[in-house]
C-alpha atoms as an extended CHARMM CRD file, in Angstrom:
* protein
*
        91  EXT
         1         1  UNK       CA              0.0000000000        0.0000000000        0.0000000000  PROA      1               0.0000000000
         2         2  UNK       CA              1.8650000000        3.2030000000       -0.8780000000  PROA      2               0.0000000000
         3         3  UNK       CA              1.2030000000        6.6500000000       -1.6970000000  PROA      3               0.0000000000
         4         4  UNK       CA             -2.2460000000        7.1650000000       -4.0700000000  PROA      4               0.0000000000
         5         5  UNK       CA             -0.1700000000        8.6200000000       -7.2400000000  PROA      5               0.0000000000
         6         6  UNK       CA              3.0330000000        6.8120000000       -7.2510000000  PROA      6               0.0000000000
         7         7  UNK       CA              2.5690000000        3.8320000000       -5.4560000000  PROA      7               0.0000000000
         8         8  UNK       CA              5.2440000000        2.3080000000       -2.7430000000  PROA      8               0.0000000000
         9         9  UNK       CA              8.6400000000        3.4120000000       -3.1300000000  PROA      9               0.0000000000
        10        10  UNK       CA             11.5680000000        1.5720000000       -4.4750000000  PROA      10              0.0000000000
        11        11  UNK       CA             13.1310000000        1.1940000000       -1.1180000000  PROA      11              0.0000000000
        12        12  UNK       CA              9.8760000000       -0.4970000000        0.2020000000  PROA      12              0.0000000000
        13        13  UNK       CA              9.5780000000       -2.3670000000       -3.2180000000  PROA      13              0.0000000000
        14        14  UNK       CA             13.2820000000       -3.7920000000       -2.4130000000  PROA      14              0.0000000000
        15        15  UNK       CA             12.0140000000       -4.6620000000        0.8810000000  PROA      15              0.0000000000
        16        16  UNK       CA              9.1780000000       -7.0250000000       -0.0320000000  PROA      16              0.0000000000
        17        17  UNK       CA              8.6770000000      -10.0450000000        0.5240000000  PROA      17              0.0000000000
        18        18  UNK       CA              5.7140000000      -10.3460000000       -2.0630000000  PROA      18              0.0000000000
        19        19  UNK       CA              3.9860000000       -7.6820000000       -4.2570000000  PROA      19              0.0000000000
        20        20  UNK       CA              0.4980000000       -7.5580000000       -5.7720000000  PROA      20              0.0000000000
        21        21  UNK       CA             -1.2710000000       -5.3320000000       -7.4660000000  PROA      21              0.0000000000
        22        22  UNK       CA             -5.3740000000       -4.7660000000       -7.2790000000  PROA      22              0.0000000000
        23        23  UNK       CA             -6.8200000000       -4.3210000000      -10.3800000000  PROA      23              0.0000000000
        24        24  UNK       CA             -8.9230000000       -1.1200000000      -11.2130000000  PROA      24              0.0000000000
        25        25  UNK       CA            -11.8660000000       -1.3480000000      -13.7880000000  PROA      25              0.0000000000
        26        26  UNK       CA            -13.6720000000        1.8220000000      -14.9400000000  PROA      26              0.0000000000
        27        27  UNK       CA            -13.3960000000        5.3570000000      -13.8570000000  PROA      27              0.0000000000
        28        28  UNK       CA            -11.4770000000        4.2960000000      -10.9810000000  PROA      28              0.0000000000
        29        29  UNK       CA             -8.2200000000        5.5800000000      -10.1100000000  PROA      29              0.0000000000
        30        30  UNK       CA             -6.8540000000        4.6530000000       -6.7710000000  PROA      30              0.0000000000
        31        31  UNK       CA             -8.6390000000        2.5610000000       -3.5700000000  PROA      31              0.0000000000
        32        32  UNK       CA             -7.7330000000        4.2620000000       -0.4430000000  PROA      32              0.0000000000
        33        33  UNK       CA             -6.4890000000        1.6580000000        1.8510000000  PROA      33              0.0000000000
        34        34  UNK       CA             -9.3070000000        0.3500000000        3.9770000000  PROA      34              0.0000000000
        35        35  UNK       CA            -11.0870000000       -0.8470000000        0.5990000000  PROA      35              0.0000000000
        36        36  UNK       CA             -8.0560000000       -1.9450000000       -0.5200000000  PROA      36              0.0000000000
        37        37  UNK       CA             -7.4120000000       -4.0830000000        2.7640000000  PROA      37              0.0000000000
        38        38  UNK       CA            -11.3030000000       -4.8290000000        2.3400000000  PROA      38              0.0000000000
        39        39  UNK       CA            -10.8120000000       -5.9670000000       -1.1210000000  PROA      39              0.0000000000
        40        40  UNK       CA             -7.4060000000       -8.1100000000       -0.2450000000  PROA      40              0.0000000000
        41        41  UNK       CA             -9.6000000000      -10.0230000000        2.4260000000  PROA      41              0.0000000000
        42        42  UNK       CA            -12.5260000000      -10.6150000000        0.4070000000  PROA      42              0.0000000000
        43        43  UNK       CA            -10.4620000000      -12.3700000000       -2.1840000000  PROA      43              0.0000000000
        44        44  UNK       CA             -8.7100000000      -14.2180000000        0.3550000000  PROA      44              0.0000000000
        45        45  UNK       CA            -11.4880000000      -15.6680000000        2.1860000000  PROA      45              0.0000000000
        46        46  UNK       CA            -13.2270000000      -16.4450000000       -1.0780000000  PROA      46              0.0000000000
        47        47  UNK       CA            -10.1540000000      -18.5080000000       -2.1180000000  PROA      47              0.0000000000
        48        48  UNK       CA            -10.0400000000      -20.2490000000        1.5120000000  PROA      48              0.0000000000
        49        49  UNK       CA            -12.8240000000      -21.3410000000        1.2030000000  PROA      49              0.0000000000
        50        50  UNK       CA            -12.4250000000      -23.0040000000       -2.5730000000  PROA      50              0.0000000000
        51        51  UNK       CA             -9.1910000000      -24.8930000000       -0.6600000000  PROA      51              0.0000000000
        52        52  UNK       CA             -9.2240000000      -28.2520000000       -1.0710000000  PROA      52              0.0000000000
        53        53  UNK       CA             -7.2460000000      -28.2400000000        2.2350000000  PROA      53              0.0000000000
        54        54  UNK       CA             -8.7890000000      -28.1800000000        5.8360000000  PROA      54              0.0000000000
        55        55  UNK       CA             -7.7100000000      -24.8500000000        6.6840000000  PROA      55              0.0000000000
        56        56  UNK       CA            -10.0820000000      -24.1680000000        9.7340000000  PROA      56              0.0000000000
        57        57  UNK       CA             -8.6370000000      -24.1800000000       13.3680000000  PROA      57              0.0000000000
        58        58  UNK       CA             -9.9700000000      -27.5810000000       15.6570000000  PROA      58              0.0000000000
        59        59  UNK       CA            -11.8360000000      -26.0420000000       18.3090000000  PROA      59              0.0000000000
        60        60  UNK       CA             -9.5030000000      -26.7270000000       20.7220000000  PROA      60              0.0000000000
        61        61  UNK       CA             -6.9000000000      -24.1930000000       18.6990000000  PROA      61              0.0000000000
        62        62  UNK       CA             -9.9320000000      -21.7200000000       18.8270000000  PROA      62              0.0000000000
        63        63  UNK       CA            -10.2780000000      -21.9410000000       23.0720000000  PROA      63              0.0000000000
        64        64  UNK       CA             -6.1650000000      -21.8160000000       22.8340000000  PROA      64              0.0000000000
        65        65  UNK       CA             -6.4020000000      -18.6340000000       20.3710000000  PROA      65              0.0000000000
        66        66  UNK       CA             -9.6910000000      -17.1330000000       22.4380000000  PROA      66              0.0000000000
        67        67  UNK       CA             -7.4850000000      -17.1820000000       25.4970000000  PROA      67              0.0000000000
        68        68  UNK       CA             -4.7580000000      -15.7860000000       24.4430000000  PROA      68              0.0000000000
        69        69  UNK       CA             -6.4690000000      -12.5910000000       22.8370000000  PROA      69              0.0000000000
        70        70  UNK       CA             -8.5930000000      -12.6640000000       26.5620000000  PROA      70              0.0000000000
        71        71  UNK       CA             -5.2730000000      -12.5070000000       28.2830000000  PROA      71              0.0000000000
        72        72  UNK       CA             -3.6870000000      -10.1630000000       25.8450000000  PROA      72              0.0000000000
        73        73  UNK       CA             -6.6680000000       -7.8360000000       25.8540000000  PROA      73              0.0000000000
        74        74  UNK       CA             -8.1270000000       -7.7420000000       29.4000000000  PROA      74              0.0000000000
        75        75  UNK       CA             -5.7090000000       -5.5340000000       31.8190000000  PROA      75              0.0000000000
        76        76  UNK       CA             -4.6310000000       -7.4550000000       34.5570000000  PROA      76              0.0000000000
        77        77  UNK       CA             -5.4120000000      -10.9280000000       33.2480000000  PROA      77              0.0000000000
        78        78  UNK       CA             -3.0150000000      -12.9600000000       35.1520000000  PROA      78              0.0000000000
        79        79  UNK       CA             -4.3740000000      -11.1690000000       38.4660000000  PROA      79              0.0000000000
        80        80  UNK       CA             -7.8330000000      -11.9020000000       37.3590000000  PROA      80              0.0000000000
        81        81  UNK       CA             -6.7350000000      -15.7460000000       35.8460000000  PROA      81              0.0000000000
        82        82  UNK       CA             -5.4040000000      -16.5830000000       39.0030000000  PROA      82              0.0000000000
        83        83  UNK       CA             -8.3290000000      -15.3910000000       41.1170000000  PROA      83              0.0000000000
        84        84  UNK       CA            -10.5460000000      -17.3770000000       39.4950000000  PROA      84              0.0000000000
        85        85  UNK       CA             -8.6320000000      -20.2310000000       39.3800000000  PROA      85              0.0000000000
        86        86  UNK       CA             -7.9720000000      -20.5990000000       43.1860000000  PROA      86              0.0000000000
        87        87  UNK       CA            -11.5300000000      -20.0440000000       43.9520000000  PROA      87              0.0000000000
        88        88  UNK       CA            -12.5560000000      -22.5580000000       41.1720000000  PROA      88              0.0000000000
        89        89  UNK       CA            -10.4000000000      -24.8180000000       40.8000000000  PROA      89              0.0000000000
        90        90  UNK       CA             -8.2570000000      -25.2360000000       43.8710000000  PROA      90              0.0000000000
        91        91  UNK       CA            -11.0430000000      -27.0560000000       46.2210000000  PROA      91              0.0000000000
């Protein structure tokens, strides 16, 4: 995503690991980048879910992932975590 006339920079070019480029039909001239993110994960959940590959998490990997955001998002987590636990779990 770089700047709406010119694009990203050589520099950041160099840098890439990949490059794409979003095709623009029309009158269209540029996407600013929240469509263009928006467009990106359309297309990306459309091809997931062509995959002939099980690409969904078990749920177990969802509780693992669910907790983690909980702990990462909630301040004081651990405090809270181990409250809980040695009311709840410790008897």
């Amino acid at each position: 995503f770089g700047a709406e006339v010119k694009g990203c920079s050589e520099q950041t070019l160099a840098l890439a690991d990949k490059k794409m480029k979003i095709p623009m039909y029309g009158f269209t001239e540029s996407f600013n980048l929240s469509v263009s993110v928006s467009l990106c994960l359309q297309h990306l959940t459309y091809k997931l879910r062509k995959a002939s590959f099980d690409w969904r998490m078990t749920e177990n990997e969802q509780d693992k992932a669910m907790l983690q955001w909980l702990r990462n998002s909630i301040k004081s987590s651990a405090q809270i975590e181990e409250e809980y636990l040695s009311k709840h779990c410790n008897k």
